[in-house]
N, C-alpha and C positions, 0 to 999 in steps of 0.2 A: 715346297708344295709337292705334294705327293701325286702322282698319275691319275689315283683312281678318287682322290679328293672332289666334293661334289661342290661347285661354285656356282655362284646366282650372277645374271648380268653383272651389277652391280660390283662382286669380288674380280670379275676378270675380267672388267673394265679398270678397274683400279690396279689390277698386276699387269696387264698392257701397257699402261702409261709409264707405271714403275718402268718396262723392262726399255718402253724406248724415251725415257728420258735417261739411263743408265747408258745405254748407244750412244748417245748425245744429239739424238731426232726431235725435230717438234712432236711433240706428243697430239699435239690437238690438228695440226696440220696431217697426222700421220693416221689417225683414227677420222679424219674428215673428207681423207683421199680412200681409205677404206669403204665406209660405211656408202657414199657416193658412187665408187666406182665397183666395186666386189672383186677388186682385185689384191688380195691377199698379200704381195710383196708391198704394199706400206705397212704392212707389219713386221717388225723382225723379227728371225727364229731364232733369236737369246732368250734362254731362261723356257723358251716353247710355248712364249706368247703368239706365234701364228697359228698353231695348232690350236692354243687355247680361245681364241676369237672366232675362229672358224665352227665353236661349238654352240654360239647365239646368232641367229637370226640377224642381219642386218637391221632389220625394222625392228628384233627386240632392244638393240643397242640405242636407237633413235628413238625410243621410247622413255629408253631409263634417260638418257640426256634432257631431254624435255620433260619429266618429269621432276627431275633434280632440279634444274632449272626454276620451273613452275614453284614447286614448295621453298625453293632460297628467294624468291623473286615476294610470295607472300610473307618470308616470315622477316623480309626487309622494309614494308610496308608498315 
């Protein structure tokens, strides 16, 4: 992933998870300690997934989740 690569929620939410299930962190424990608390070290700085999270909105991350959510939730119905 390049520096100045332009990513949507979505892509770096998916390369956070990547980098700390790579750690061997819960991933969803570790984005839920995040997004709750705003405190940055539940993320790890491998691969520069903390810098990268730090450039959405907490509430835009809680949106794409509940959104994801929301459309797997219809298209199982």
């Amino acid at each position: 992933m390049a520096e100045n690569e332009i990513m949507d929620a979505r892509d770096i939410i998916h390369y956070v998870y990547s980098a700390l299930k790579d750690k061997g962190h819960d991933p969803i424990m570790q984005l839920v300690g995040y997004i709750i608390s705003g405190d940055p070290t539940y993320i790890t700085s491998y691969k520069n997934a903390r810098s990268l999270i730090r450039r959405v909105e907490r509430d835009e991350l809680l949106e794409e989740f509940v959104r994801f959510y929301v459309e797997h939730i219809e298209e199982d119905r």
